[in-house]
C-alpha positions, 0 to 999 in steps of 0.5 A: 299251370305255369303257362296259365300263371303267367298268362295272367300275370301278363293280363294283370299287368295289362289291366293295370297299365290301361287303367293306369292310362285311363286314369290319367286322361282325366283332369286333376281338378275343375278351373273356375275360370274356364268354367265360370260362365257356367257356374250360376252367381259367378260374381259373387263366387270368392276364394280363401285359404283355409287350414291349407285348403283353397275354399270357393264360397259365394257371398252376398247380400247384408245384415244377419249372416246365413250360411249354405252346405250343401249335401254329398257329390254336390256344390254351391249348385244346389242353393243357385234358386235360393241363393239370390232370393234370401240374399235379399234378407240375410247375407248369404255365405254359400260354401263348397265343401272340402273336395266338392265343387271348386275347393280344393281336394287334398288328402286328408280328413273329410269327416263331417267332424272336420268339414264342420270345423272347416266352416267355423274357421271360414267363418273366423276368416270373415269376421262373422262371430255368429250366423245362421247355419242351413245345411242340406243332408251331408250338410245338415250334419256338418251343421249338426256338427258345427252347432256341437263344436262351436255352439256360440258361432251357431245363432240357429239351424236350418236342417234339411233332409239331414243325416246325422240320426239312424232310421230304417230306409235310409240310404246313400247316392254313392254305390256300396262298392265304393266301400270295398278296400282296394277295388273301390276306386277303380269300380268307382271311376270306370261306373263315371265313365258316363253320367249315368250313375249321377242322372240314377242319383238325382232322379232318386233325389228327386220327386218329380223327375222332370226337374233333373234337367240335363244341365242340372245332371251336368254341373253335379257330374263335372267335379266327378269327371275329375281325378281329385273329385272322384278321390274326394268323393270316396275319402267323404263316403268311407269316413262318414261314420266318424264322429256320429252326432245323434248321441250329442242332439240334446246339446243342441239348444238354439232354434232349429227348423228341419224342413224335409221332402215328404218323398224322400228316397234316401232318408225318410221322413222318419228322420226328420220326426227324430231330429224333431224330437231329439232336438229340444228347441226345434219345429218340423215341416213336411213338404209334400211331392217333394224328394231329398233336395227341397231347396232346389225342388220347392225353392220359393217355399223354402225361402218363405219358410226359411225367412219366416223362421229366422225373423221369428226366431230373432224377433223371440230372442 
């Protein structure tokens, strides 16, 4: 028994020092500037200070402000279609969340509640006092959230295939185990020792799976071949639950359009039809043969329906 007690002893201790060494091969965080002649829009990417993080947005075009979030384990990457067609009309603020894409990756508070306040004090930085606020899934919370914690810097939503209500069906792109205390970071890193796990993701993302190309799978596993992606990813999963905003939509008064992919694997139309109708001042549309992520799958018709929105939602107001 000792014999046995030892043995294992020594194999822990093994596994700990070879995870240990494989951990630290990877990099701690992406370079934008070793990688910007990868990153779509580079000239209009900026950096800024915000409540001690480095946040990277891409900002373009003039007139009325419109702001882009993007959903969970993705980037400014996600409106690249969309970006430079609606800053044509608007100008088009794309922001990488706290720990995505290329904004820094501290410790700390990654619910939606703080992201959102995250995005108001950016805004503050710009001298920006009300914009358009279009978010996709994670995104569209933190723009549920951010209409609830700061309503007058909020002129309208755009929600898109959003979190932020409970129907049957839902689910996540992070695996379960990421959940499970202790263990979930090492699962976590050895399941992203490939690109795989994210390739499964965005072909469930998507309705038509021709559409995951190997570049589009490759900009979506890159911050998630890092130290402090694949951290940031797991702190955004574990705290999603705080701060639960179904409760709070009948606060929610200025115009909202909730677009949503008929196909949607990971959370149904059901969604949408509830956002709808807790969500007072608000109009549903349904895109057909079409997944999770519509900005990057249908992008002209979500740039039609978005322009149309806004101008006729100004045009009332």
């Amino acid at each position: 028994m000792k014999k046995f007690l030892k043995l294992l002893l020594i194999l822990i201790v093994v596994a700990a020092i070879a995870f240990t060494v494989f951990w630290f091969s990877h990099p701690y965080d992406l370079s934008f500037e070793e990688l910007r002649a990868d990153v779509p829009h580079q000239d209009y990417s900026r950096f800024a200070e915000v409540d001690g993080v480095r946040i990277h947005y891409q900002d373009k075009g003039n007139g009325t402000p419109l702001v882009l979030i993007h959903g969970y384990t993705s980037s400014v990457y996600s409106w690249k279609d969309v970006f430079e067609p609606l800053s044509q009309n608007f100008r088009v603020i794309a922001v990488d969340l706290k720990g995505f894409g290329f904004s820094g990756k501290p410790d700390g508070d990654y619910s939606r509640r703080a992201q959102a306040v995250l995005v108001s004090h950016l805004l503050e930085q710009l001298h920006i006092e009300h914009a358009w606020i279009c978010g996709n899934s994670m995104g569209g919370e933190v723009a549920l959230n951010l209409a609830l914690v700061n309503p007058g810097q909020v002129s309208g939503l755009i929600l898109i295939d959003s979190n932020g209500v409970q129907v049957k069906g839902s689910g996540s792109l992070a695996p379960s185990y990421l959940l499970i205390p202790g263990v979930g970071r090492i699962l976590t890193a050895l399941a992203l020792r490939s690109d795989k796990l994210v390739r499964q993701g965005l072909e469930k993302s998507f309705y038509d799976d021709t559409k995951v190309t190997g570049d589009r799978v490759a900009a979506y596993y890159r911050p998630l071949q890092t130290r402090s992606g694949q951290l940031a990813a797991l702190r955004a999963r574990t705290q999603a639950g705080q701060y639960p905003v179904e409760p709070e939509l009948g606060k929610i008064f200025v115009p909202t359009l909730i677009l949503w992919g008929a196909q949607d694997e990971l959370i149904p139309v059901e969604a949408g039809h509830k956002l709808n109708s807790l969500i007072r001042n608000s109009r549903l549309v349904i895109f057909d043969n079409c997944g999770h992520v519509l900005q990057e799958e249908m992008p002209a018709r979500a740039v039609e329906e978005i322009n149309k929105f806004i101008h006729a939602a100004r045009g009332s107001g």
